[in-house]
C-alpha positions as semicolon CSV with decimal commas, in nm:
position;residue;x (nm);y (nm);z (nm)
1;X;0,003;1,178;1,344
2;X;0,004;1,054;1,714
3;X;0,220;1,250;1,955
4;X;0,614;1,040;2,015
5;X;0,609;0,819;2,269
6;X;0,670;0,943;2,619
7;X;0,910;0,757;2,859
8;X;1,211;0,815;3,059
9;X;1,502;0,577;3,096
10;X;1,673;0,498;3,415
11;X;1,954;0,294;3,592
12;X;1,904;0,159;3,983
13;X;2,169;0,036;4,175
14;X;2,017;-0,333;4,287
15;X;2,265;-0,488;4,558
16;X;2,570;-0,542;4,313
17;X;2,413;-0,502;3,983
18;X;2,307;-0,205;3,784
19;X;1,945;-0,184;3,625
20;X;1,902;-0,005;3,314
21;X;1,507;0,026;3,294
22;X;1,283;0,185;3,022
23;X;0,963;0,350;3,151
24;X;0,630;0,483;2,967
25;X;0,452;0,726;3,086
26;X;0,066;0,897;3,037
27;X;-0,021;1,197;3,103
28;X;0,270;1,282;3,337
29;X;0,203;0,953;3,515
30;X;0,360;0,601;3,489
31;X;0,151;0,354;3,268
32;X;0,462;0,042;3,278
33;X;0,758;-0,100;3,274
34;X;0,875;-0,183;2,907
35;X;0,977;-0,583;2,894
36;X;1,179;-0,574;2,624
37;X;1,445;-0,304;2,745
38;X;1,548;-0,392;3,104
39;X;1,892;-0,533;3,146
40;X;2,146;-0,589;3,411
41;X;2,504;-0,604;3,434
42;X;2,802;-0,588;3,726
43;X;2,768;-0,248;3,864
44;X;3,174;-0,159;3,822
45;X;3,126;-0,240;3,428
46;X;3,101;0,041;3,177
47;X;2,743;0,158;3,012
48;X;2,804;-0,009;2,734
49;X;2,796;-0,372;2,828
50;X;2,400;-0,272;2,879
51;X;2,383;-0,268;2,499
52;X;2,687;-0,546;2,397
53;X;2,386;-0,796;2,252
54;X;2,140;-0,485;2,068
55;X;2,288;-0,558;1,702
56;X;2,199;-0,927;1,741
57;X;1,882;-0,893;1,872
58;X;1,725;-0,622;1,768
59;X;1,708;-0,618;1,386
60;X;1,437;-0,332;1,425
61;X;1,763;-0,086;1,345
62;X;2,019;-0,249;1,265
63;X;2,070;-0,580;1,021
64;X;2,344;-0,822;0,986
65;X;2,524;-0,949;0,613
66;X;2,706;-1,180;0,489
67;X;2,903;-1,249;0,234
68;X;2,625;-1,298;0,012
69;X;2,425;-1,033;0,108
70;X;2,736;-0,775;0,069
71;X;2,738;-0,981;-0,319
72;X;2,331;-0,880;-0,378
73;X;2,426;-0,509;-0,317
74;X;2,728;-0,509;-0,555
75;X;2,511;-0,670;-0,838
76;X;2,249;-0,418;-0,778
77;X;2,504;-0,181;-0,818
78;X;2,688;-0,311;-1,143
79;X;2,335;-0,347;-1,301
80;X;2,156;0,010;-1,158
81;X;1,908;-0,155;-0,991
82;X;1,664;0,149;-0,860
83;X;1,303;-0,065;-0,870
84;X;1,182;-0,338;-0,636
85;X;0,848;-0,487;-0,654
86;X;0,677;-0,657;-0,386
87;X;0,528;-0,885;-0,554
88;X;0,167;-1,101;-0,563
89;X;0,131;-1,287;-0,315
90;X;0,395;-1,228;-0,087
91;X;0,187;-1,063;0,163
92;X;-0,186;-1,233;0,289
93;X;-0,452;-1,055;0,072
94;X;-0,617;-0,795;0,197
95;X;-0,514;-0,505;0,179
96;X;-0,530;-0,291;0,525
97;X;-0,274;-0,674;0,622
98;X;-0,069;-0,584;0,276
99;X;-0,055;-0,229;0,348
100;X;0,033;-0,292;0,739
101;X;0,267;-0,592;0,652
102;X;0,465;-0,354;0,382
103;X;0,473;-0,050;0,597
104;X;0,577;-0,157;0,936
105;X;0,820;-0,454;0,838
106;X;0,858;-0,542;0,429
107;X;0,955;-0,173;0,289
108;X;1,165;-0,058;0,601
109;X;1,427;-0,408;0,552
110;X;1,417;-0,338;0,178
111;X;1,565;0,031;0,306
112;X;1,806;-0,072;0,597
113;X;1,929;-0,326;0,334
114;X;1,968;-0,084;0,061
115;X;2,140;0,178;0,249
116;X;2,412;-0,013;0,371
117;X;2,738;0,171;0,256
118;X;2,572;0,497;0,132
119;X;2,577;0,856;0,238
120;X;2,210;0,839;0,138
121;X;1,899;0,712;0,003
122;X;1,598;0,872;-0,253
123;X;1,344;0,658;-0,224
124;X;0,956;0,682;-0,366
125;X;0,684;0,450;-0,242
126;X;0,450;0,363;-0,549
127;X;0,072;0,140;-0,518
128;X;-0,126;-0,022;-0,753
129;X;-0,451;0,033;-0,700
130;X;-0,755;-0,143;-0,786
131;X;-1,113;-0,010;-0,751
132;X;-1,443;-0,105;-0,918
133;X;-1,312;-0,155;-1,256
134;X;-1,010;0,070;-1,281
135;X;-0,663;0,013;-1,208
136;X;-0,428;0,270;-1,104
137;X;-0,051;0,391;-1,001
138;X;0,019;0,607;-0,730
139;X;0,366;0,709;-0,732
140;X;0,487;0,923;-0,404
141;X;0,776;1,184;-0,490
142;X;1,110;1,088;-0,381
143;X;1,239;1,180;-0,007
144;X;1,612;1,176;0,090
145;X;1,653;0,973;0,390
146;X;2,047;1,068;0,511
147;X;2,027;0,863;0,853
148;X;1,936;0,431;0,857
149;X;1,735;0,504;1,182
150;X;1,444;0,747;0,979
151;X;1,354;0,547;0,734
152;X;1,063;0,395;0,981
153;X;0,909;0,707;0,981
154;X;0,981;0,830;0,661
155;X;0,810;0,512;0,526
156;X;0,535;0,598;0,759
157;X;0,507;0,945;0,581
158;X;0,516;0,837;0,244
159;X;0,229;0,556;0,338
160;X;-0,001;0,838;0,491
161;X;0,033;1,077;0,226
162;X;-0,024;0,817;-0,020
163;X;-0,319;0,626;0,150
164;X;-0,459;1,050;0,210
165;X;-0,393;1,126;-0,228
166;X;-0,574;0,781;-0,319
167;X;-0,887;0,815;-0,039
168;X;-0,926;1,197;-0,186
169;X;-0,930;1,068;-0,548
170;X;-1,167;0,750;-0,508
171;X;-1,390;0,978;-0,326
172;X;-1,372;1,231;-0,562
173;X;-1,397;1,006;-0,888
174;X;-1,619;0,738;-0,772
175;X;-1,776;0,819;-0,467
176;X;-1,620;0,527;-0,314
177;X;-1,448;0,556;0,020
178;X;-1,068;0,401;0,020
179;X;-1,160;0,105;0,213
180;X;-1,327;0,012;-0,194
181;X;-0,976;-0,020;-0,290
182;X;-0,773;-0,356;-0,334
183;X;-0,365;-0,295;-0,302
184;X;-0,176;-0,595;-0,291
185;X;0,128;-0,486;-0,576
186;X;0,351;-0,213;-0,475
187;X;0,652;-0,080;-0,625
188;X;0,979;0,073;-0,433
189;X;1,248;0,296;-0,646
190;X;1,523;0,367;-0,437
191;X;1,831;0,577;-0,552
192;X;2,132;0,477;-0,336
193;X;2,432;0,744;-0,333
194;X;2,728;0,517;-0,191
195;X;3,046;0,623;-0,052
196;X;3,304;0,772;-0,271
197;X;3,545;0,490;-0,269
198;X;3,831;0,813;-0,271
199;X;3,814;0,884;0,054
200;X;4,033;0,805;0,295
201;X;3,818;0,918;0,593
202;X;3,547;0,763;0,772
203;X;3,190;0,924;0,630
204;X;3,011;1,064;0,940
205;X;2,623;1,088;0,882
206;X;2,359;1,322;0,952
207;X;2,201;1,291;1,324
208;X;1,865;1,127;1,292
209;X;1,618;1,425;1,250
210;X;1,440;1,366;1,599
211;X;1,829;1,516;1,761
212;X;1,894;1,755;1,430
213;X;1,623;1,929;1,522
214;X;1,726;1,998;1,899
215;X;2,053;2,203;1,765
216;X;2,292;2,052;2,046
217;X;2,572;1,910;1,834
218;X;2,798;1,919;1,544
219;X;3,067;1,726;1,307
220;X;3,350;1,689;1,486
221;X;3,639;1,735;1,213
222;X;3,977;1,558;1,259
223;X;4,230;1,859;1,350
224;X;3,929;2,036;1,541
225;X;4,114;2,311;1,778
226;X;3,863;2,202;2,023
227;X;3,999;1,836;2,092
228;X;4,342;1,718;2,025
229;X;4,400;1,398;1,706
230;X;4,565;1,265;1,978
231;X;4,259;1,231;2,229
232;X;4,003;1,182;1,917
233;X;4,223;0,887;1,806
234;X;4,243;0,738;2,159
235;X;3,816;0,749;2,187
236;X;3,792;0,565;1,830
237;X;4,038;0,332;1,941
238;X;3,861;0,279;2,247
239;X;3,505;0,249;2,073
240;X;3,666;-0,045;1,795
241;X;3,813;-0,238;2,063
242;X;3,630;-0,592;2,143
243;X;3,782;-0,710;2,418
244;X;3,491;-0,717;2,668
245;X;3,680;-0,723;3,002
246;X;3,919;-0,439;2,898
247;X;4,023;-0,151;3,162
248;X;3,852;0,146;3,109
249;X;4,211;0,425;3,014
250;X;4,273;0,661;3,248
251;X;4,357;0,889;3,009
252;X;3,998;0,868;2,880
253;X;3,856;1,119;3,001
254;X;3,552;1,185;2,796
255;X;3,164;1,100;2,806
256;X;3,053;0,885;2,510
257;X;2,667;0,825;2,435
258;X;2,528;0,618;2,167
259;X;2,159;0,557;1,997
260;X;1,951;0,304;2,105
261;X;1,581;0,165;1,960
262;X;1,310;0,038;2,176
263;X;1,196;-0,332;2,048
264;X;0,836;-0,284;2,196
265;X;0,780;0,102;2,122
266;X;1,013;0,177;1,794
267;X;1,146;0,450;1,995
268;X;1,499;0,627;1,914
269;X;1,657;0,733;2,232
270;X;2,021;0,781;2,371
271;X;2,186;0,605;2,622
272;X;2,519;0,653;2,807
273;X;2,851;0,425;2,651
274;X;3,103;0,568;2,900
275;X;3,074;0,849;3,155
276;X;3,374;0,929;3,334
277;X;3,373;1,335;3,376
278;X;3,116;1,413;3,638
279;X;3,138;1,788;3,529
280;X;2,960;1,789;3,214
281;X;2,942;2,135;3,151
282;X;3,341;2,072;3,049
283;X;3,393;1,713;3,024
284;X;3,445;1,668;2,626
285;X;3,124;1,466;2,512
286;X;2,998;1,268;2,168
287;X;2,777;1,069;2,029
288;X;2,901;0,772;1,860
289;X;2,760;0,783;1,454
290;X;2,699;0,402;1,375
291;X;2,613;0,246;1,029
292;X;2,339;0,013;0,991
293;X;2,511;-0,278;1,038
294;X;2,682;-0,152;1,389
295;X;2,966;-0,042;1,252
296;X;3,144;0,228;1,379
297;X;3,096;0,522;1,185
298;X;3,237;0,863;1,381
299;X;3,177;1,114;1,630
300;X;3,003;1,382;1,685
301;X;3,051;1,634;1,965
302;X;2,748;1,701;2,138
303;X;2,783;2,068;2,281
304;X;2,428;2,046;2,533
305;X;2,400;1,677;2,661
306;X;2,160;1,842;2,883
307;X;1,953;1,962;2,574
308;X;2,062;1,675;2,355
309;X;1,901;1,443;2,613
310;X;1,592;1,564;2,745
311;X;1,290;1,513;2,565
312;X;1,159;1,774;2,337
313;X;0,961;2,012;2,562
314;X;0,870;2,204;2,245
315;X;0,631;1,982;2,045
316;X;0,315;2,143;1,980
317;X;0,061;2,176;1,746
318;X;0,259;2,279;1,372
319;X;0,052;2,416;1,085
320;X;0,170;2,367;0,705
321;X;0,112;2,718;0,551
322;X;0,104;2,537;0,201
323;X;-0,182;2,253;0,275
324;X;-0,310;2,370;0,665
325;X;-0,251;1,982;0,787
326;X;-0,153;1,966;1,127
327;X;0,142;1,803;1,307
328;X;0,192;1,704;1,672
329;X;0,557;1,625;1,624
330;X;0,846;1,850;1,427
331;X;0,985;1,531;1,325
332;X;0,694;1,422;1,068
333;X;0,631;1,813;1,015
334;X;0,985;1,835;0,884
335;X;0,937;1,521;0,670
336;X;0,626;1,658;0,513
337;X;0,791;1,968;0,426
338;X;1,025;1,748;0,256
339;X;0,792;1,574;0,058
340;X;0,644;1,915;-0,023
341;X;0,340;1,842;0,120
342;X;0,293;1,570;-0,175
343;X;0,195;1,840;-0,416
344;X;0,433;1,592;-0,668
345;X;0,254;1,293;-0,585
346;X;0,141;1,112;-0,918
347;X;-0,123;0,901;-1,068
348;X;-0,195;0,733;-1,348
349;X;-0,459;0,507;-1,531
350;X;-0,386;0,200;-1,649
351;X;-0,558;-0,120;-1,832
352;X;-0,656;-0,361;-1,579
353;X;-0,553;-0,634;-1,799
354;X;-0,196;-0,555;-1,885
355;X;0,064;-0,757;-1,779
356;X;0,415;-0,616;-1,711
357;X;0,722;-0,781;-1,863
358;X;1,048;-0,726;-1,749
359;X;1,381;-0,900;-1,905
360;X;1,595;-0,838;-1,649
361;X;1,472;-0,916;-1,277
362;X;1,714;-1,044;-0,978
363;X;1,509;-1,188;-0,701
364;X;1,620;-1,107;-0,320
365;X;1,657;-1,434;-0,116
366;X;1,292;-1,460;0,107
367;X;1,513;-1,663;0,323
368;X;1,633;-1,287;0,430
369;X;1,392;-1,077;0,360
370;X;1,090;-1,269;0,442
371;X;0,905;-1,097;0,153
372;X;0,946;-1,168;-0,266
373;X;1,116;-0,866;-0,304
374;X;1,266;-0,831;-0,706
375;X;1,476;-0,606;-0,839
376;X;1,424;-0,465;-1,206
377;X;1,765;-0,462;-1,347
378;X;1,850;-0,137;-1,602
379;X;2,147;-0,333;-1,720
380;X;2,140;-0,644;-1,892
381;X;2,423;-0,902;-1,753
């Protein structure tokens, strides 16, 4: 696994404008200027008019639906629909294109889609595999995915670990190396745990796991004797409000931050929504929870900005005790822990020939997705 992306994100004052601008860096030195993350607003508007247009242009993180989008999730619903294939043909033909196509674009949509309006996801990845004259399953375990913005690198796990389990077995079996095999059939199960529709309060999620694992922030719970309802109810009011030339409230005195994607690198990072407490040592501070659609989702109080926003200094070299592979970055290392190492991985052997039949299928719109996606319906109508 590569090493996360290095950069550093800045804002220059440029005669009466302000400059947000999104650097990489190698080896401790600059290496460019990203292109797709520069913009420029009016220097006496707030941070957040920097990111007013992400949601629409960026569907890397976040997607939009309509009504008939928001129709396909309540049918898979009312049926239990847990299986997607990707079917034949849907993707060009070979396989490292399939595999690439599925991995970096097809599967993570499928997700984002799927996880709208859920606490959580349990999703396994599962390939059909052809090589010489045998046909084969490989099924990953499932892996809880609690936050919309992991699921590209949890798919990214569950690709590795597969692609690693089917390499070992050719190799082992028929002395064939993986690039043998053919994949163009793969198979998603996805468990979705929705929102209990008995509760009255908004369901805050988990941090993505590259900030859970820096330890710098917590739920903030309405009734907290840190922060008065009154001052918690003035910030969400402030954050749902779409008037775009509205008057920053005095009374607001708070520092908000909220996540941002990179379109270019894929990278998560945090960005300032409105700053205005220069001491933030006391200056009460969050980070706004959004859904994948935008929506506003809660707060959470971030107790270190300092820590919560620098980028993790401790990322070394991790060793699993269970399997000795080696990690450059705690994220995946916590992922593959997770996934217990894929010691629950499965395979099986099947006739090449067969041909599956299934009664009940409820094909996603390509016009969305891009990709044949269909569902395998538990339920009959």
């Amino acid at each position: 696994m590569a090493r996360r992306t290095q950069s550093r994100f800045i804002f220059e004052i440029v005669e009466n404008s302000r400059v947000f601008r999104h650097q990489f860096f190698a080896n401790g030195s600059r290496r460019a200027d990203c292109a797709t993350c520069e913009s420029r607003v009016p220097a006496s508007e707030p941070y957040n008019h920097h990111w007013r247009n992400d949601i629409k242009n960026n569907r890397s993180y976040c997607i939009q639906l309509g009504s008939e989008e928001k129709q396909i999730l309540k049918t898979i619903e009312d049926q239990a629909i847990e299986e997607f294939i990707l079917c034949d043909g849907s993707i060009t033909a070979r396989t490292n294109d399939f595999l690439l196509d599925s991995g970096i674009d097809a599967v993570p949509q499928l997700l984002r889609f799927l996880s709208f309006a859920t606490d959580k996801l349990e999703a396994s990845v599962g390939f059909y595999v052809d090589v010489k004259k045998e046909r084969m399953y490989y099924e990953s375990s499932p892996l809880n995915i609690e936050n919309h913005f992991d699921i590209g690198e949890a798919v990214d796990m569950i690709f590795s670990m597969l692609l690693e389990k089917i390499s070992n077995y050719v190799l082992l079996h028929h002395k064939d190396p993986l690039e043998a095999c053919v994949i163009r059939r793969m198979k998603v199960t996805v468990k979705r745990f929705c929102h209990s529709p008995k509760s009255k309060s908004i369901p805050v999620s988990k941090l993505p796991l590259q900030y859970q694992v820096k330890n710098a922030a917590e739920c903030l719970e309405r009734g907290s004797n840190k922060l008065s309802s009154d001052l918690i109810k003035l910030v969400e009011t402030y954050i749902n409000q779409e008037e775009p030339g509205r008057p920053i409230p005095s009374t607001l005195k708070v520092n908000l931050y909220s996540f941002r994607v990179c379109s270019t690198s894929k990278e998560l990072y945090v960005v300032p929504h409105l700053l205005s407490g220069d001491d933030v040592d006391n200056t009460p501070t969050f980070i706004i929870q959004t859904d994948v659609v935008g929506g506003f989702q809660g707060l959470l109080e971030v107790r270190n900005i300092r820590k919560f926003l620098k980028v993790d200094s401790q990322d070394r070299v991790f060793e699993c005790r269970q399997c000795q592979s080696h990690f450059v970055d705690r994220v995946h290392f916590a992922l593959h822990k997770q996934i217990a190492c894929g010691r629950n991985f499965m395979v099986w052997s099947m006739d090449k020939d067969a041909i599956e039949l299934h009664e009940n299928c409820l094909p996603l719109p390509k016009e969305y997705f891009k990709y044949e996606w269909v569902g395998l319906a538990s339920k009959r109508n």
